[in-house]
N, CA, C and O atoms as a DFTB+ gen file, in Angstrom:
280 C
 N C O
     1  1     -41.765      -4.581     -16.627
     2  2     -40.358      -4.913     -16.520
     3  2     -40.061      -5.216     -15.047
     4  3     -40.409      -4.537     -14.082
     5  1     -39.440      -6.217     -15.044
     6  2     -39.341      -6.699     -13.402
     7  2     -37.800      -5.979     -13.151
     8  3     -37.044      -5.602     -14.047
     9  1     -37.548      -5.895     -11.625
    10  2     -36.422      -5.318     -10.966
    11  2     -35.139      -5.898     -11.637
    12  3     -34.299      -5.020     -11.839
    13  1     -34.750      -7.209     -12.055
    14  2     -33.790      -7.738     -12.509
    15  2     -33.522      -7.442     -13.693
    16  3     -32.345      -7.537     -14.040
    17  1     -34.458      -7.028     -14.591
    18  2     -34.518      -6.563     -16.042
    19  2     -33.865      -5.538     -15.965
    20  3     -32.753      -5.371     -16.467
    21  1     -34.713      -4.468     -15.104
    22  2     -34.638      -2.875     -15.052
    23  2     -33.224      -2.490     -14.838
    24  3     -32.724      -1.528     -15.422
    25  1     -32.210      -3.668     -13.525
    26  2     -30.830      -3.580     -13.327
    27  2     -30.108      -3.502     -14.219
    28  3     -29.266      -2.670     -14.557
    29  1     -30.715      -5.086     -14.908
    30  2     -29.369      -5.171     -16.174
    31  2     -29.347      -4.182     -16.927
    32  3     -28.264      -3.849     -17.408
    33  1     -30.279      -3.604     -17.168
    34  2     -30.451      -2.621     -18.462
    35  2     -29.629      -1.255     -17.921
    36  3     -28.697      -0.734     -18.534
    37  1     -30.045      -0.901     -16.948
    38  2     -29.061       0.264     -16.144
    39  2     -27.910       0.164     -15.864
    40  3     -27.285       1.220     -15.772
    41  1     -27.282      -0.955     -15.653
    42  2     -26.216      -1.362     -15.640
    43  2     -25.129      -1.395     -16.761
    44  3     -23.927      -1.134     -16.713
    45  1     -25.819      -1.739     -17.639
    46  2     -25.028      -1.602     -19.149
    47  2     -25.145      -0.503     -19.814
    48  3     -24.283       0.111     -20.442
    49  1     -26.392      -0.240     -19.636
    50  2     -26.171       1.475     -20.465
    51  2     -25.277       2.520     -19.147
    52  3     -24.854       3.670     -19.263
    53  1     -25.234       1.797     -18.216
    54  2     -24.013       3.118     -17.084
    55  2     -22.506       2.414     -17.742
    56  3     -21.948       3.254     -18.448
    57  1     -21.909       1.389     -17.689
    58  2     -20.611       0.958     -18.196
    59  2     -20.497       1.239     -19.714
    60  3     -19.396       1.559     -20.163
    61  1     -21.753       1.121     -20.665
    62  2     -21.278       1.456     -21.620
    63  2     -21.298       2.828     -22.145
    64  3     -20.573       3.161     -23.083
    65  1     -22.058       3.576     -21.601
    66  2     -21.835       5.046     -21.740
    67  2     -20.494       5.452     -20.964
    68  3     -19.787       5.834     -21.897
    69  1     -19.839       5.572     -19.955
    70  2     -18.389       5.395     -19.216
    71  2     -17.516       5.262     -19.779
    72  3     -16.622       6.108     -19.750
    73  1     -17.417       3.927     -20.656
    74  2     -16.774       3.366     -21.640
    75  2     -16.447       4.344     -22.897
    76  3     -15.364       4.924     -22.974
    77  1     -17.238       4.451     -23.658
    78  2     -17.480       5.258     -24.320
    79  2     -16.918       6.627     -24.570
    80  3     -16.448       7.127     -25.592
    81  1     -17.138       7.219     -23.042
    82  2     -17.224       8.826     -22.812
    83  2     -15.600       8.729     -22.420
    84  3     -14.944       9.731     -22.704
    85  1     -14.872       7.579     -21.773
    86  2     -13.839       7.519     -21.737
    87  2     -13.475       7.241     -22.731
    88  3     -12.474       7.957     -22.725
    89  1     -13.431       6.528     -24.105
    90  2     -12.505       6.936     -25.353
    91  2     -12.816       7.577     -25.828
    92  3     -12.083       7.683     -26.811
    93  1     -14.088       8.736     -25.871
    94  2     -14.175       9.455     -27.282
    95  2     -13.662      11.030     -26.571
    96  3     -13.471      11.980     -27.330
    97  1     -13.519      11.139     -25.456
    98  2     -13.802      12.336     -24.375
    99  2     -12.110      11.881     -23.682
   100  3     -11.187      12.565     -24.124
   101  1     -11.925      11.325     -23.160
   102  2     -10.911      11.413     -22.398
   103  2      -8.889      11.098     -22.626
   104  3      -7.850      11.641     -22.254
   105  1      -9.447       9.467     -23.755
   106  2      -7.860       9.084     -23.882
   107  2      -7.529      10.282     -24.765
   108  3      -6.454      10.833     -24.529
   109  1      -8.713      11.042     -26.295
   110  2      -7.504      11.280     -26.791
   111  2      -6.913      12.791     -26.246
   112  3      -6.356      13.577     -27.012
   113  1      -7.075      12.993     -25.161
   114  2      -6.680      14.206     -23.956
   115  2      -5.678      14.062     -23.544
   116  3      -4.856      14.945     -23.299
   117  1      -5.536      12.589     -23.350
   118  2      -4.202      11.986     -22.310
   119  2      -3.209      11.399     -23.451
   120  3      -2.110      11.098     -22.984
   121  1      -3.309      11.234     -24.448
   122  2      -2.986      10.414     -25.962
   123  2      -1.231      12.054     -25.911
   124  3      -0.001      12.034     -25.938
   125  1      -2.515      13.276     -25.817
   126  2      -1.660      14.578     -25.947
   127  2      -0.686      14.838     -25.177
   128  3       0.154      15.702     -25.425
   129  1      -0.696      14.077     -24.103
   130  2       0.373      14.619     -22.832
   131  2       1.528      14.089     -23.131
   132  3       1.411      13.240     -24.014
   133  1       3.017      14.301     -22.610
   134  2       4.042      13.539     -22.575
   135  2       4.351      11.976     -21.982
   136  3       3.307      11.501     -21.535
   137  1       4.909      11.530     -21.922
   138  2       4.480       9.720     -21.827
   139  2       4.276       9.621     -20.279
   140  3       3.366       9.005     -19.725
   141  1       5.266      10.326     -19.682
   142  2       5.059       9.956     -18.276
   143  2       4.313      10.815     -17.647
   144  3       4.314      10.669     -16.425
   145  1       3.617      11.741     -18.100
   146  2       1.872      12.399     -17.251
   147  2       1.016      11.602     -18.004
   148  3      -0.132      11.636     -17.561
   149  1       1.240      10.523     -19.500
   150  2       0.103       9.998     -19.608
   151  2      -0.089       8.813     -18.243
   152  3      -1.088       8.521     -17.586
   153  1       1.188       8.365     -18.182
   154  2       1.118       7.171     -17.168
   155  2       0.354       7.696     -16.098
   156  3      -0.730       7.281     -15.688
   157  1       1.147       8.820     -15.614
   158  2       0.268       9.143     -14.079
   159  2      -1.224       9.374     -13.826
   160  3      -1.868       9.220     -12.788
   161  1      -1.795       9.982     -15.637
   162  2      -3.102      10.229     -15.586
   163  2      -3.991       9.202     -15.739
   164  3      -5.209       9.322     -15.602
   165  1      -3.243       7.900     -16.103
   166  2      -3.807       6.454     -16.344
   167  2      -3.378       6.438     -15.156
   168  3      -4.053       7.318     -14.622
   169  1      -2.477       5.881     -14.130
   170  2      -2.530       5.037     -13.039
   171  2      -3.928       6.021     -12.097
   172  3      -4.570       5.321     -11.314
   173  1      -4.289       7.317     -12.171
   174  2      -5.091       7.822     -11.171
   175  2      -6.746       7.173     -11.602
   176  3      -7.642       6.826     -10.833
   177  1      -6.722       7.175     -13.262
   178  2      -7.866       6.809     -13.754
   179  2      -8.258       5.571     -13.426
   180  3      -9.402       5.238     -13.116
   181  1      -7.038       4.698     -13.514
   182  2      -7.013       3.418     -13.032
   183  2      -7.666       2.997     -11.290
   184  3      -8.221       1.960     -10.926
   185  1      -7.304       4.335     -10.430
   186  2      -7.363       3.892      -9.459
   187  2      -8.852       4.492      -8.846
   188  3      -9.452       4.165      -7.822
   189  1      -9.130       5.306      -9.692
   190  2     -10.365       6.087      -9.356
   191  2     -11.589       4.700      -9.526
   192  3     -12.331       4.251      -8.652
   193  1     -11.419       4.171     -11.302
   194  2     -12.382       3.259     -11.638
   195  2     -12.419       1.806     -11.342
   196  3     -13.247       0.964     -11.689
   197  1     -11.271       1.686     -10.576
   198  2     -11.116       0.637      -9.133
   199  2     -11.999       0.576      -8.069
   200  3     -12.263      -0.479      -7.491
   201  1     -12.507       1.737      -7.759
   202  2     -12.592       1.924      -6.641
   203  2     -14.413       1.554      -7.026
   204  3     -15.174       0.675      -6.620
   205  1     -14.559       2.556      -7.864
   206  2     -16.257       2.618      -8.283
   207  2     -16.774       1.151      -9.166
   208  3     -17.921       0.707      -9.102
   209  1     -15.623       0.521     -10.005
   210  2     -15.791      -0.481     -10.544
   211  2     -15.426      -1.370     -10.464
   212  3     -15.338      -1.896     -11.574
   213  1     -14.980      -2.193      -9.404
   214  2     -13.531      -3.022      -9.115
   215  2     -13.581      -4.535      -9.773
   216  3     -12.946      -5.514      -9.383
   217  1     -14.340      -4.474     -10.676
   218  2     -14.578      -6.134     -10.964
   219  2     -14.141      -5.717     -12.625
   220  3     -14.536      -4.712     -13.215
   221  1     -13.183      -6.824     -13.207
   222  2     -13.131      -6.917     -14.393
   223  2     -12.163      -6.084     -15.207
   224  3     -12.207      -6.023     -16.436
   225  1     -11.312      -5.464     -14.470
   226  2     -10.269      -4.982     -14.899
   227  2      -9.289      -4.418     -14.028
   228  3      -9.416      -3.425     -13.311
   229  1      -7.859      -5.490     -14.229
   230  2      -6.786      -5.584     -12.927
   231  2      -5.422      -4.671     -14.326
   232  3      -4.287      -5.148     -14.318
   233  1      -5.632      -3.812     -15.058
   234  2      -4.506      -3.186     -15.926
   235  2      -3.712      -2.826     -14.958
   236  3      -2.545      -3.103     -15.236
   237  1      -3.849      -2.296     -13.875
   238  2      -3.163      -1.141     -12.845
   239  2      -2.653      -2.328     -11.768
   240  3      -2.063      -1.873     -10.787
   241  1      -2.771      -3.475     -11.809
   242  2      -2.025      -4.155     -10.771
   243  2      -0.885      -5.357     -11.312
   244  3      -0.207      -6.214     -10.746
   245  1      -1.045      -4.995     -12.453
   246  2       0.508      -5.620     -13.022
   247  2       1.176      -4.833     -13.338
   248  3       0.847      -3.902     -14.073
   249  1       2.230      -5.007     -12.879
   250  2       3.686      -4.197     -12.642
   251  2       4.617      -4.343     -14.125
   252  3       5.131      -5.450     -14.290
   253  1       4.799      -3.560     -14.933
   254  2       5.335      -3.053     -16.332
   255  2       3.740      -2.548     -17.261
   256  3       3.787      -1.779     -18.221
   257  1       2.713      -3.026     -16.849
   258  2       2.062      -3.541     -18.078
   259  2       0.895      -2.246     -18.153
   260  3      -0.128      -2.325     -17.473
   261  1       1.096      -1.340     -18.831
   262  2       0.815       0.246     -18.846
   263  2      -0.274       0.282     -20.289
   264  3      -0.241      -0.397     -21.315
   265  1      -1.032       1.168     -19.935
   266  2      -2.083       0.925     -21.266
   267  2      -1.947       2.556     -21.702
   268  3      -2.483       3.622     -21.398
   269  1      -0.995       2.116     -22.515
   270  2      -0.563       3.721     -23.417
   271  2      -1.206       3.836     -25.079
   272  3      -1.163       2.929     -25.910
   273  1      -1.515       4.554     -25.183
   274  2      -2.210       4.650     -26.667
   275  2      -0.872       5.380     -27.469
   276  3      -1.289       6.260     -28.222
   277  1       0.426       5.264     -27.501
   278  2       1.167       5.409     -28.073
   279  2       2.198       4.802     -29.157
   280  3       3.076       5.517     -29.642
């Protein structure tokens, strides 16, 4: 397996396990809270997986547009 293989493959099994562990493990935690600690616990999540992931998802930089599972 060459280095470019070995990436992609690590690469997707790290976002899609993340992915994952964040809906089956995390929203429905935040699903439980009242609307506005869900927001705050999404805008921090938002800003945490900005930071580590910053490509491919701008939810947290449009202004109204809130990703509530409610």
């Amino acid at each position: 397996m060459d280095a470019l293989t070995l990436a992609a493959v690590l690469v997707t099994g790290f976002v899609g396990s993340a992915e994952f562990g964040s809906a089956a493990l995390v929203h429905p935690v935040i699903r439980q809270l009242r609307t506005d600690d869900q927001l705050i616990m999404e805008r921090g999540l938002l800003k945490t997986f900005g930071r580590v992931m910053p490509v491919g998802d701008d939810r947290g930089d449009r202004p109204g547009h809130h990703h509530c599972h409610r």
